[in-house]
Phi, psi and omega in degrees: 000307176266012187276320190282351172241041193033075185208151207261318165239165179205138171237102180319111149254166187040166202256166164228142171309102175218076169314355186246329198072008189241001148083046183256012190268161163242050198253111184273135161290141197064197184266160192204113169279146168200121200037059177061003162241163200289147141267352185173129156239205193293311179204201205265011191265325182064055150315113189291151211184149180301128163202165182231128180211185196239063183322196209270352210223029167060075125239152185259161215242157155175133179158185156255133181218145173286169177313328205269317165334305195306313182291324188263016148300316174082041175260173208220297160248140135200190187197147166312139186227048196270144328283171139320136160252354188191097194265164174018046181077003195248159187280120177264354156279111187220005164215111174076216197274359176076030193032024158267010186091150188271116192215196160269175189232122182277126187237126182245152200205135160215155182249146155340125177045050180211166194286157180294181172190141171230150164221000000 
């Protein structure tokens, strides 16, 4: 993934539906953006659905929204983004693990007027 998109990293969002368990579907959970067109939304209805995304202007996105929200947002990247963990500074986990369980985690980040951050 980032060798095809000439990046020094690439960080896996969002899930895939994989009814069987074996883990052969490529089917993405929720919405996926990729150079400003939709590649998947939630369903066929385009349903508002959790996703973390980048506009055309570097700011990151986050909340729920349909694909088509997203576009006229002028987002560029995005991908489903369960659970949250921390929106505009507040914790959205506020009891045990938020019943997903202890599992890893992707932390995407921006400060005011600064560059994206993942950890």
């Amino acid at each position: 993934m980032a060798k095809r998109n000439h990046a020094l990293v690439a960080v896996n969002a969002s899930g895939f539906s994989d009814a069987t368990g074996t883990g052969g579907t490529k089917t993405p959970g929720g919405i996926v953006i990729e150079n400003g067109k939709t590649i998947h939304s939630s369903d066929e209805n385009d349903s508002p659905a959790l996703v973390a995304g980048l506009t055309q202007y570097g700011k990151v996105i986050t909340g729920s929204y349909s694909a088509q929200q997203l576009l006229d947002k002028k987002v560029v990247s995005a991908a489903g983004f369960i659970p949250q963990l921390i929106v505009d500074g507040e914790k959205m986990i506020t009891e045990g693990n938020g019943g997903w369980g202890s599992g890893p985690r992707t932390i995407m980040a921006q400060k005011r007027m600064a560059p994206s951050y993942f950890w």
